[in-house]
HTML snippet that shows the backbone in 3Dmol.js (N, CA, C, O; Angstrom):
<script src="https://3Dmol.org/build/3Dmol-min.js"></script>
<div id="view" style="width:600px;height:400px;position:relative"></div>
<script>
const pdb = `
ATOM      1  N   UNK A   1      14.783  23.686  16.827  1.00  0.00           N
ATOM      2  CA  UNK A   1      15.395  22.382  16.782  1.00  0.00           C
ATOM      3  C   UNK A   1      14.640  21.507  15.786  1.00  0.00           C
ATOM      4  O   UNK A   1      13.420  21.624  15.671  1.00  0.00           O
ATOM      5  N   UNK A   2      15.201  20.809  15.210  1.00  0.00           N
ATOM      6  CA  UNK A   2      14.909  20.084  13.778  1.00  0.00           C
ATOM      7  C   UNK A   2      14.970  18.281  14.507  1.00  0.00           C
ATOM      8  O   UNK A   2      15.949  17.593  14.798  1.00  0.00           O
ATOM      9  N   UNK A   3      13.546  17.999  14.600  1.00  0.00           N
ATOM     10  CA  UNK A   3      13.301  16.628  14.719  1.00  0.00           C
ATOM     11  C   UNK A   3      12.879  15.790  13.516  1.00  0.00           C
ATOM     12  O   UNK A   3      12.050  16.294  12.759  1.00  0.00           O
ATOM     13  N   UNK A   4      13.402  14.432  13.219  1.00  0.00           N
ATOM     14  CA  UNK A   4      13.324  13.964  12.551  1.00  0.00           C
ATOM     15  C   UNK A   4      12.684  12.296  12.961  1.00  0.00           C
ATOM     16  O   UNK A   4      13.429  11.651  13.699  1.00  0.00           O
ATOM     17  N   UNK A   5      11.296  11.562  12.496  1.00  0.00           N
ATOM     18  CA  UNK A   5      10.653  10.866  12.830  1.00  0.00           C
ATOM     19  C   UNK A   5      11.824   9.473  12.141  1.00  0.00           C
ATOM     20  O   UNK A   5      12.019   9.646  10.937  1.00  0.00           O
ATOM     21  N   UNK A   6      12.443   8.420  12.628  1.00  0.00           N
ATOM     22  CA  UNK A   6      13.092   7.420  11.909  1.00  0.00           C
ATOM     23  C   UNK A   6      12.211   6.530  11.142  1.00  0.00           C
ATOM     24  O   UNK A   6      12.627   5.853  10.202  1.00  0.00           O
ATOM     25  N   UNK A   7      10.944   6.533  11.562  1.00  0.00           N
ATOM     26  CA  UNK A   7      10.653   5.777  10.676  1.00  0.00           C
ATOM     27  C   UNK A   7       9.707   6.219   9.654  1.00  0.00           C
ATOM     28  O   UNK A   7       8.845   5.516   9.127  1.00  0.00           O
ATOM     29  N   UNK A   8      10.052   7.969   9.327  1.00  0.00           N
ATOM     30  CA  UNK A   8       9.729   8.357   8.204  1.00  0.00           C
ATOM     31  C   UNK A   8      10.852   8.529   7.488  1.00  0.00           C
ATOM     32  O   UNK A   8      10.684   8.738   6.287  1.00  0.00           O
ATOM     33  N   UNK A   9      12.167   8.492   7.976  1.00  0.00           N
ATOM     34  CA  UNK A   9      12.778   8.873   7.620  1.00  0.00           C
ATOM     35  C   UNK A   9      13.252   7.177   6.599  1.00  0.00           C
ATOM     36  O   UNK A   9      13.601   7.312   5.427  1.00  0.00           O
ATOM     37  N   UNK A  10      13.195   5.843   7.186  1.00  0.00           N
ATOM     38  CA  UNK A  10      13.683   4.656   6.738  1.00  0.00           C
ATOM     39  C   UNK A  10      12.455   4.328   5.701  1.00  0.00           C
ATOM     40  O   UNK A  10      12.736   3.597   4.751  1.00  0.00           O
ATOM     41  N   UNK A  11      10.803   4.930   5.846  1.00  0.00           N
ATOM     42  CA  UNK A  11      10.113   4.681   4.412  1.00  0.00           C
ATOM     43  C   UNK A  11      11.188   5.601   3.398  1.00  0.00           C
ATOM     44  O   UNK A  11      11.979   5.123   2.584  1.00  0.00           O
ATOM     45  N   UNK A  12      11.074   6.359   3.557  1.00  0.00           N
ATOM     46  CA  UNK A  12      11.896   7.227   2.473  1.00  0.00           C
ATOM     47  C   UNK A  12      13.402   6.765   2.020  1.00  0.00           C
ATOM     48  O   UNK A  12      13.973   7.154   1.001  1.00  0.00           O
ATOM     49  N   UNK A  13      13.807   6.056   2.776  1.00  0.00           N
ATOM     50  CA  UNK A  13      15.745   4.888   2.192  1.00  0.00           C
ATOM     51  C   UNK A  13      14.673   3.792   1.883  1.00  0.00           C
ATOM     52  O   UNK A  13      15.141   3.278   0.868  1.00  0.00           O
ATOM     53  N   UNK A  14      13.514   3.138   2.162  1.00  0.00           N
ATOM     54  CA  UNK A  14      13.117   2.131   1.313  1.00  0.00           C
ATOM     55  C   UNK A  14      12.547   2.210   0.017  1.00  0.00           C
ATOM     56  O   UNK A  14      12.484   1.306  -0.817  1.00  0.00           O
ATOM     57  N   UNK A  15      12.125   3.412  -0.076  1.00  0.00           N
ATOM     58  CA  UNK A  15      11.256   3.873  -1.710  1.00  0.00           C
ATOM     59  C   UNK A  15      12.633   4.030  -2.438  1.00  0.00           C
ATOM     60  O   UNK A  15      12.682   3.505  -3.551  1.00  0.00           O
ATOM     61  N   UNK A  16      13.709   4.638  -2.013  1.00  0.00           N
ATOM     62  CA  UNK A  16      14.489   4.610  -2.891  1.00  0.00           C
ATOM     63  C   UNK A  16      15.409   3.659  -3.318  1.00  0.00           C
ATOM     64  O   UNK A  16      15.871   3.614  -4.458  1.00  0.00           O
ATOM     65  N   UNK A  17      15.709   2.807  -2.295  1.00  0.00           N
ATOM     66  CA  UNK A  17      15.895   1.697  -2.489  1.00  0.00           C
ATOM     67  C   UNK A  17      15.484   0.729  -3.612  1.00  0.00           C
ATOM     68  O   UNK A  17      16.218   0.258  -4.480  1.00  0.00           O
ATOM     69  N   UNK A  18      13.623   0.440  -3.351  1.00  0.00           N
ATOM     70  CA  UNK A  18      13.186  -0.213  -4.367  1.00  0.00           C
ATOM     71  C   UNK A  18      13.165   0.205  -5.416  1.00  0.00           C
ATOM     72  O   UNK A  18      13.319  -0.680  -6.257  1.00  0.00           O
ATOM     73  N   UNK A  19      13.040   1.202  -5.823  1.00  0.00           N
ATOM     74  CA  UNK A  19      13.381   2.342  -6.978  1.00  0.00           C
ATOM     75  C   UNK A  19      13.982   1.772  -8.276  1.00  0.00           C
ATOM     76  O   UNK A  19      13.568   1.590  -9.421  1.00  0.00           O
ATOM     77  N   UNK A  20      15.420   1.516  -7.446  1.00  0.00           N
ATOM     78  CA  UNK A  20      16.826   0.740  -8.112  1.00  0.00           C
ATOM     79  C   UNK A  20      16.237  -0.497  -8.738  1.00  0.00           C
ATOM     80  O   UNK A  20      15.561  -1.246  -8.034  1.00  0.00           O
ATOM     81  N   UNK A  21      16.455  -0.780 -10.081  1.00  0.00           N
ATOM     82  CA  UNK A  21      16.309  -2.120 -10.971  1.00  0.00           C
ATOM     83  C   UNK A  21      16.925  -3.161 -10.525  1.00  0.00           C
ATOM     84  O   UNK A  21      18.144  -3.131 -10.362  1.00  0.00           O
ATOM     85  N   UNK A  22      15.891  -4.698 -10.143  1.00  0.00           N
ATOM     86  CA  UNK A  22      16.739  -5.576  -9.266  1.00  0.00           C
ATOM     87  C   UNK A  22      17.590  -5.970  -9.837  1.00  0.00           C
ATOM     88  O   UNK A  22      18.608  -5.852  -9.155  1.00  0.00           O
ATOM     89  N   UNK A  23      17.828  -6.514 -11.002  1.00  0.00           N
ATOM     90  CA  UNK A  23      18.870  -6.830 -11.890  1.00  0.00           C
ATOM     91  C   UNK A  23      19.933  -6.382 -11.331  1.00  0.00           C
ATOM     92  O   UNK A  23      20.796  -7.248 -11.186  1.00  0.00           O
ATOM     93  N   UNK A  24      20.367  -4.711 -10.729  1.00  0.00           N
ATOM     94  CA  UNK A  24      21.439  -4.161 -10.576  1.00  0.00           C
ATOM     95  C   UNK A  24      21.875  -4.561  -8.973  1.00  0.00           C
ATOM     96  O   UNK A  24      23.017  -4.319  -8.583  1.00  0.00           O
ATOM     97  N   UNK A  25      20.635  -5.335  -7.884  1.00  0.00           N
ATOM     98  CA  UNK A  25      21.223  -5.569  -7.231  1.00  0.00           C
ATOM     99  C   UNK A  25      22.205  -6.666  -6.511  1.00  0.00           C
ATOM    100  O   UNK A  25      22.371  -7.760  -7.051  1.00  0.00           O
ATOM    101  N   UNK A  26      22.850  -6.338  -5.276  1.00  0.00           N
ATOM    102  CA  UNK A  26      23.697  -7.941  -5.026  1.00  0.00           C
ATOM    103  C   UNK A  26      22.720  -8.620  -4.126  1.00  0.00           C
ATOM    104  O   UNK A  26      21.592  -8.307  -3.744  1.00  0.00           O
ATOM    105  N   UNK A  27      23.668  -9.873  -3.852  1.00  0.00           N
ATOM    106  CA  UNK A  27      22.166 -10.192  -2.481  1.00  0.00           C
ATOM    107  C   UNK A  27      23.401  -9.220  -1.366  1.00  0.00           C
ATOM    108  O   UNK A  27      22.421  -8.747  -0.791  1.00  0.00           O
ATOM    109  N   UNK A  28      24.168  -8.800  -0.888  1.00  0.00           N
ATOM    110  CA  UNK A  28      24.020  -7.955   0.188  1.00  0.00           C
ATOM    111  C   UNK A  28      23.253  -6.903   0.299  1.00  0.00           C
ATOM    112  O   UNK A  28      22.600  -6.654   1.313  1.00  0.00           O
ATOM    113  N   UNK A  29      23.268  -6.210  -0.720  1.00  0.00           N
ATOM    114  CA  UNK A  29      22.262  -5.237  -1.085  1.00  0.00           C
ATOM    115  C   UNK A  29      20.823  -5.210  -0.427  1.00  0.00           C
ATOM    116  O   UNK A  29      20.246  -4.449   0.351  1.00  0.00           O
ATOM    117  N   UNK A  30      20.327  -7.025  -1.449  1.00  0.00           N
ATOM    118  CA  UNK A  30      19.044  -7.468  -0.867  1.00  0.00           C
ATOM    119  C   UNK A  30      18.771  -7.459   0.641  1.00  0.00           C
ATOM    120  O   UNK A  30      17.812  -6.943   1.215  1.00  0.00           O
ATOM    121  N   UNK A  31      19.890  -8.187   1.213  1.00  0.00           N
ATOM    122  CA  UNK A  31      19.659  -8.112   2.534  1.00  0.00           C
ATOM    123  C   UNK A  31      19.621  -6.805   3.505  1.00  0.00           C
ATOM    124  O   UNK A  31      18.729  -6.680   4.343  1.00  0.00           O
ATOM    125  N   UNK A  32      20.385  -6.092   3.376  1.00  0.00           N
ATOM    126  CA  UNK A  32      20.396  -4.415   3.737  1.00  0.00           C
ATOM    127  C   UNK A  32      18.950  -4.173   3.579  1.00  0.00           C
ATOM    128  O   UNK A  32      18.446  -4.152   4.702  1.00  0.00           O
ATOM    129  N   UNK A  33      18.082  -3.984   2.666  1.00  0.00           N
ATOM    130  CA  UNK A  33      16.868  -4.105   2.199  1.00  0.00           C
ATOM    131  C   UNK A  33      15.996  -4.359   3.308  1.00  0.00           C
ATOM    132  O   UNK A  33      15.231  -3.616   3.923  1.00  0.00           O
ATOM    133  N   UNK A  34      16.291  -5.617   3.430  1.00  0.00           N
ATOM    134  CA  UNK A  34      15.109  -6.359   3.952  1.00  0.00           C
ATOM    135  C   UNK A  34      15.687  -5.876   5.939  1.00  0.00           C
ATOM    136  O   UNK A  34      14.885  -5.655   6.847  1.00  0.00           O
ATOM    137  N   UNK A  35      17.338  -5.841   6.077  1.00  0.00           N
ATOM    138  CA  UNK A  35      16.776  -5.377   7.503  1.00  0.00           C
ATOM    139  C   UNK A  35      16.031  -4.117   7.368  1.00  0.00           C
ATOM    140  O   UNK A  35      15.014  -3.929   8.035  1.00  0.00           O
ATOM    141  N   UNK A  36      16.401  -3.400   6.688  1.00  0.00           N
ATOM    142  CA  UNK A  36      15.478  -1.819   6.793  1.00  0.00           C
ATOM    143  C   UNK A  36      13.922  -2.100   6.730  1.00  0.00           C
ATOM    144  O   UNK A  36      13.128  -1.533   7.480  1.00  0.00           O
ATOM    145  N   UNK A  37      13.543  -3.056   5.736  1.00  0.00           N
ATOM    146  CA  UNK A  37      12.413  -3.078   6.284  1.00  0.00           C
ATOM    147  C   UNK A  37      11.644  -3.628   7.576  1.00  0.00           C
ATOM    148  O   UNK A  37      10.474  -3.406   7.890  1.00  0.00           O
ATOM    149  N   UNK A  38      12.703  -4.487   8.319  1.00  0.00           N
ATOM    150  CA  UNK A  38      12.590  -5.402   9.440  1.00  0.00           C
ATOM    151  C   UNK A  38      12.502  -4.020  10.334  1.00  0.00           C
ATOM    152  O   UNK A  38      11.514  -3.674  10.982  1.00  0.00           O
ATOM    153  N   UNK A  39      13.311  -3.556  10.267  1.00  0.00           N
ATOM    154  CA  UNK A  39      13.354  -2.530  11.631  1.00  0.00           C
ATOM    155  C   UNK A  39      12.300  -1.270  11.135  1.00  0.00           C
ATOM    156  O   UNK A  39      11.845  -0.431  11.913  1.00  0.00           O
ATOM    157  N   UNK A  40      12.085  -1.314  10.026  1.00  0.00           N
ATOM    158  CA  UNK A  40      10.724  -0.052   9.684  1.00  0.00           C
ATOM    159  C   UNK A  40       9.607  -0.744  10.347  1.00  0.00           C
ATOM    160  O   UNK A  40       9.042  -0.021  11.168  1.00  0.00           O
ATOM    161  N   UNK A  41       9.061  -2.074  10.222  1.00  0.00           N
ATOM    162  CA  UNK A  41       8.296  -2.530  10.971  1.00  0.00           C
ATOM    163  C   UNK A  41       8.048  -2.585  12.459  1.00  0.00           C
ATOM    164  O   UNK A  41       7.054  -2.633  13.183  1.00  0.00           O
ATOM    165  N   UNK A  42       9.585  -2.553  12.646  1.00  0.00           N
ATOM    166  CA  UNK A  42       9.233  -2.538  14.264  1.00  0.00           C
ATOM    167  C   UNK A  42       9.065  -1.575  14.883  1.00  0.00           C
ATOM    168  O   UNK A  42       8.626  -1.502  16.031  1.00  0.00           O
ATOM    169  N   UNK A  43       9.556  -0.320  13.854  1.00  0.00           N
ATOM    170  CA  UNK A  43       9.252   0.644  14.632  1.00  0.00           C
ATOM    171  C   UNK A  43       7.564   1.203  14.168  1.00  0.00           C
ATOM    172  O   UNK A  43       7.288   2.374  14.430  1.00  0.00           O
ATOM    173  N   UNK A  44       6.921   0.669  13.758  1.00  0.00           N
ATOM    174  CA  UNK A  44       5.648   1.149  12.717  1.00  0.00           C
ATOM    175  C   UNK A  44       5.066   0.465  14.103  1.00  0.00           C
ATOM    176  O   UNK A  44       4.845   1.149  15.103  1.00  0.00           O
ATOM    177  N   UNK A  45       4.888  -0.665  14.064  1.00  0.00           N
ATOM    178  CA  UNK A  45       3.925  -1.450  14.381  1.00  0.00           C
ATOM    179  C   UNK A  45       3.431  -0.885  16.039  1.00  0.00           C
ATOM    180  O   UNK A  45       2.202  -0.833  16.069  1.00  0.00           O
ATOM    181  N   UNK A  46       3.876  -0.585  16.993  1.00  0.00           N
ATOM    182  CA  UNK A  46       3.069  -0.360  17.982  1.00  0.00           C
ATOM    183  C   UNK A  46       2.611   1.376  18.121  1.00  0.00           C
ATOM    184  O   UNK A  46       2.472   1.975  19.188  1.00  0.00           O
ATOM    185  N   UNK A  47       2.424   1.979  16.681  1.00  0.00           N
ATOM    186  CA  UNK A  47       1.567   3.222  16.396  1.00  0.00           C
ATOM    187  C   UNK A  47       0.206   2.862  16.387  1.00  0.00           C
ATOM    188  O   UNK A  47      -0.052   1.660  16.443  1.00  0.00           O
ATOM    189  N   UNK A  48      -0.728   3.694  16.326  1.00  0.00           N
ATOM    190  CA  UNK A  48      -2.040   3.050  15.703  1.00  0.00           C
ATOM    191  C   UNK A  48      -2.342   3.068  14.262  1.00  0.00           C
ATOM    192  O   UNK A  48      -3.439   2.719  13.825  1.00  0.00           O
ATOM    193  N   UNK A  49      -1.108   3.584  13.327  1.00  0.00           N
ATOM    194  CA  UNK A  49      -0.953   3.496  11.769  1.00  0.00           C
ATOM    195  C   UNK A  49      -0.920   1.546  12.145  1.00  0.00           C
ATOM    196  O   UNK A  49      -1.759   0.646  12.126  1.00  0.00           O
ATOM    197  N   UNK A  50       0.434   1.647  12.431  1.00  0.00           N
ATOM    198  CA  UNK A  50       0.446  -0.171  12.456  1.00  0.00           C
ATOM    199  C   UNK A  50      -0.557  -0.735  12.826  1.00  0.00           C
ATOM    200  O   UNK A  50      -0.748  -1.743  12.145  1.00  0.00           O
ATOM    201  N   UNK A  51      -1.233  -0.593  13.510  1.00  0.00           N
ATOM    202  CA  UNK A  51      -2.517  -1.575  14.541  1.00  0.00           C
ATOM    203  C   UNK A  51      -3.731  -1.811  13.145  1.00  0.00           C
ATOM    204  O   UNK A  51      -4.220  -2.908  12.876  1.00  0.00           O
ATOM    205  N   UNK A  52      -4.035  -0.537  12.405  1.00  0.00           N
ATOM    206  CA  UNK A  52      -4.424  -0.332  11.542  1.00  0.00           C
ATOM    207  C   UNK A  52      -4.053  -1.538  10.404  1.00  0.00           C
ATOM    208  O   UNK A  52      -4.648  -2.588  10.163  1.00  0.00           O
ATOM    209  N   UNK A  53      -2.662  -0.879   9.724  1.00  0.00           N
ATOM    210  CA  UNK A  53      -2.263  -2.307   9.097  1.00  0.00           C
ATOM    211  C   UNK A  53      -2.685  -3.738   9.622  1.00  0.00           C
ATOM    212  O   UNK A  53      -3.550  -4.396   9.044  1.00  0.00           O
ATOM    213  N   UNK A  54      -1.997  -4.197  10.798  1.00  0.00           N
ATOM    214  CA  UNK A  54      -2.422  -5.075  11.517  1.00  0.00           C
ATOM    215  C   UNK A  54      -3.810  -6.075  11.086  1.00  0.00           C
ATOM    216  O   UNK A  54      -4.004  -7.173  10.565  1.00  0.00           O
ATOM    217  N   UNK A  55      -4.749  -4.756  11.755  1.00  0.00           N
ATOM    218  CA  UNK A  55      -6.158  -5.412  11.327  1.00  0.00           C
ATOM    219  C   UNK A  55      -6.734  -5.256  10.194  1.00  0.00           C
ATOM    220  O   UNK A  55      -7.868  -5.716  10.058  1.00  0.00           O
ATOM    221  N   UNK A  56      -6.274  -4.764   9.413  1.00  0.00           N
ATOM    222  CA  UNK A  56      -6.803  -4.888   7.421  1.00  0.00           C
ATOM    223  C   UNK A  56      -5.808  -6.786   7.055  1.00  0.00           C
ATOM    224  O   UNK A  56      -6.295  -7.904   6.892  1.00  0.00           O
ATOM    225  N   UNK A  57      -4.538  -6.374   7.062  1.00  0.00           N
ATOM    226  CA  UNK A  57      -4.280  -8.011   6.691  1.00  0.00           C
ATOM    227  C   UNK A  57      -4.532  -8.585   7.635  1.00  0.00           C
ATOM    228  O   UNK A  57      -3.634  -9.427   7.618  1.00  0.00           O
ATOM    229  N   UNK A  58      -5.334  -8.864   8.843  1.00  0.00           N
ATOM    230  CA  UNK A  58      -5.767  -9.971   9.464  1.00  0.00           C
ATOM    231  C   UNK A  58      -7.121 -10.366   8.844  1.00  0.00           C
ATOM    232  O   UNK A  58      -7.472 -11.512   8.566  1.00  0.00           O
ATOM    233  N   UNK A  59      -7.767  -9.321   8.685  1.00  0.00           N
ATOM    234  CA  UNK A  59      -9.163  -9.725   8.104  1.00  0.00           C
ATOM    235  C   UNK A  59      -8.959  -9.876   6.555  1.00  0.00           C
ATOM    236  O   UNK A  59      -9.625 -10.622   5.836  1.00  0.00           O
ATOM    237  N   UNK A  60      -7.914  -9.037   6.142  1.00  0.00           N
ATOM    238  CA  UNK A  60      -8.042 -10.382   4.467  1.00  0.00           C
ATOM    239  C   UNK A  60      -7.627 -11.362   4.678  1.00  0.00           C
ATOM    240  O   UNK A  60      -8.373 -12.268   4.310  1.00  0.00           O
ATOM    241  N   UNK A  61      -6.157 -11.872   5.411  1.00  0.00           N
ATOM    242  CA  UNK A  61      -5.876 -13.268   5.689  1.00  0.00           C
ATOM    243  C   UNK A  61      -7.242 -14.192   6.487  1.00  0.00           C
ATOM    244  O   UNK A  61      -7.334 -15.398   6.257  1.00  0.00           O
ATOM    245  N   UNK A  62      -8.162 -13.558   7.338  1.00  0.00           N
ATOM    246  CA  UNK A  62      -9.524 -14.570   7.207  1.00  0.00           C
ATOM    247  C   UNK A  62     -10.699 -14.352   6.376  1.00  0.00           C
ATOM    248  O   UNK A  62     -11.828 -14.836   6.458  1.00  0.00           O
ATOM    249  N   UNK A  63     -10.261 -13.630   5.669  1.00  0.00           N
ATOM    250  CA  UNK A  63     -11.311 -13.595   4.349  1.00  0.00           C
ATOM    251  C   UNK A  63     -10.891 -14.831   3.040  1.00  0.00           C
ATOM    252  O   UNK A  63     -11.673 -15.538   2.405  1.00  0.00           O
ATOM    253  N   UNK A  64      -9.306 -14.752   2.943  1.00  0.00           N
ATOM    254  CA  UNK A  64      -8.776 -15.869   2.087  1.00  0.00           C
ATOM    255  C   UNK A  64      -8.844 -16.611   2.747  1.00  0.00           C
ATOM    256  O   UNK A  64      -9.016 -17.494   1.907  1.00  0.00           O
ATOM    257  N   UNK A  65      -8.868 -17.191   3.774  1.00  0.00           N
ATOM    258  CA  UNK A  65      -8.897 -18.660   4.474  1.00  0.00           C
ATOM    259  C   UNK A  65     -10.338 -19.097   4.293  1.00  0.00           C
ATOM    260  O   UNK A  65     -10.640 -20.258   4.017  1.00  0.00           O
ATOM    261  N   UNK A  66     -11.252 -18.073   4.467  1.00  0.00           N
ATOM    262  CA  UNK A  66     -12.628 -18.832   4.895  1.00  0.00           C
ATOM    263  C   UNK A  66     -12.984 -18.993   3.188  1.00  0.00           C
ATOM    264  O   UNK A  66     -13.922 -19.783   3.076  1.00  0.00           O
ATOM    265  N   UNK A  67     -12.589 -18.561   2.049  1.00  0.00           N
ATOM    266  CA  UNK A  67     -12.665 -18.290   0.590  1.00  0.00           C
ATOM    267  C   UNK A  67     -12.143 -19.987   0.511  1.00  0.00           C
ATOM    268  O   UNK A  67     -12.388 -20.566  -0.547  1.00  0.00           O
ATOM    269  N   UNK A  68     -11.664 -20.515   1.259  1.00  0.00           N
ATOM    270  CA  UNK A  68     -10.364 -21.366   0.954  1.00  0.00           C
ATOM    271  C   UNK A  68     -11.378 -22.767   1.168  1.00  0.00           C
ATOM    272  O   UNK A  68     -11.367 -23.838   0.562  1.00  0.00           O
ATOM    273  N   UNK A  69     -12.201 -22.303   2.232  1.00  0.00           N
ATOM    274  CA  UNK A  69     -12.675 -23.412   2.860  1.00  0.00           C
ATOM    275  C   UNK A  69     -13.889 -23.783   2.272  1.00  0.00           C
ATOM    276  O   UNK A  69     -14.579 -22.900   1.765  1.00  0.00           O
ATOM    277  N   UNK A  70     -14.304 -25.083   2.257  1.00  0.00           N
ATOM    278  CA  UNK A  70     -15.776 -25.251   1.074  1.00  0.00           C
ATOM    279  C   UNK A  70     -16.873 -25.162   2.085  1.00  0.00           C
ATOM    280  O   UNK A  70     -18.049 -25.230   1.726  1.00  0.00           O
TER     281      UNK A  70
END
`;
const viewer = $3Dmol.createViewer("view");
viewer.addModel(pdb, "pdb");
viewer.setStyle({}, {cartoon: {color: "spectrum"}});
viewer.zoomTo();
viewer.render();
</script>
Protein backbone atom coordinates (compact mmCIF):
# COMPACT_ATOMS: atom_id res chain seq x y z
CA UNK A 1 0.00 0.00 0.00
CA UNK A 2 1.34 3.36 -1.19
CA UNK A 3 1.12 6.17 1.54
CA UNK A 4 1.51 9.50 0.77
CA UNK A 5 2.59 12.30 3.55
CA UNK A 6 0.16 15.71 2.47
CA UNK A 7 2.29 17.82 3.55
CA UNK A 8 5.09 16.56 1.50
CA UNK A 9 3.13 16.20 -0.93
CA UNK A 10 1.68 20.36 -0.82
CA UNK A 11 5.77 21.47 -0.37
CA UNK A 12 6.12 19.89 -3.66
CA UNK A 13 2.55 21.97 -5.47
CA UNK A 14 4.32 24.95 -3.67
CA UNK A 15 7.92 24.72 -5.29
CA UNK A 16 6.19 24.41 -8.35
CA UNK A 17 4.03 26.82 -8.00
CA UNK A 18 6.64 29.45 -7.14
CA UNK A 19 8.62 28.22 -9.96
CA UNK A 20 6.03 30.00 -12.39
CA UNK A 21 7.16 33.82 -13.28
CA UNK A 22 4.92 36.22 -11.22
CA UNK A 23 4.27 38.36 -14.05
CA UNK A 24 2.29 35.28 -15.47
CA UNK A 25 0.27 35.17 -12.45
CA UNK A 26 -3.56 36.29 -11.61
CA UNK A 27 -4.35 37.32 -8.12
CA UNK A 28 -6.62 34.10 -7.98
CA UNK A 29 -3.76 32.24 -8.69
CA UNK A 30 -1.96 34.31 -5.88
CA UNK A 31 -4.46 33.44 -3.57
CA UNK A 32 -4.63 29.55 -4.28
CA UNK A 33 -0.92 30.07 -3.36
CA UNK A 34 -1.11 31.45 -0.31
CA UNK A 35 -4.06 29.00 0.97
CA UNK A 36 -1.63 26.13 0.14
CA UNK A 37 0.72 27.62 2.01
CA UNK A 38 -1.78 28.39 4.94
CA UNK A 39 -2.74 24.84 5.19
CA UNK A 40 1.10 23.52 4.59
CA UNK A 41 1.63 25.33 7.77
CA UNK A 42 -0.88 23.92 9.62
CA UNK A 43 -0.19 20.88 8.89
CA UNK A 44 3.85 21.38 9.52
CA UNK A 45 3.58 23.11 12.59
CA UNK A 46 2.64 20.65 15.40
CA UNK A 47 5.70 18.13 14.04
CA UNK A 48 8.89 18.73 15.78
CA UNK A 49 10.27 19.93 12.10
CA UNK A 50 7.74 22.91 12.89
CA UNK A 51 8.57 23.43 16.65
CA UNK A 52 12.05 23.65 15.23
CA UNK A 53 11.08 26.37 12.74
CA UNK A 54 9.12 27.87 15.46
CA UNK A 55 12.09 28.42 17.69
CA UNK A 56 14.85 29.61 15.06
CA UNK A 57 12.34 32.64 13.97
CA UNK A 58 11.47 33.32 17.51
CA UNK A 59 14.97 33.81 18.49
CA UNK A 60 15.84 35.88 15.35
CA UNK A 61 12.64 37.89 15.83
CA UNK A 62 14.35 38.60 19.56
CA UNK A 63 17.58 38.99 18.25
CA UNK A 64 16.13 41.89 15.76
CA UNK A 65 14.15 43.42 18.44
CA UNK A 66 16.84 43.56 21.07
CA UNK A 67 19.33 44.88 17.77
CA UNK A 68 16.43 47.42 17.60
CA UNK A 69 16.66 48.57 21.03
CA UNK A 70 19.55 51.12 22.17
Amino acid sequence: MLTINVAVLLAAVILLRLRRRTQSRSRRDEKLTVLIVLVFGVLIAPTSFGQGILNVVGQLADSVTQSGSP
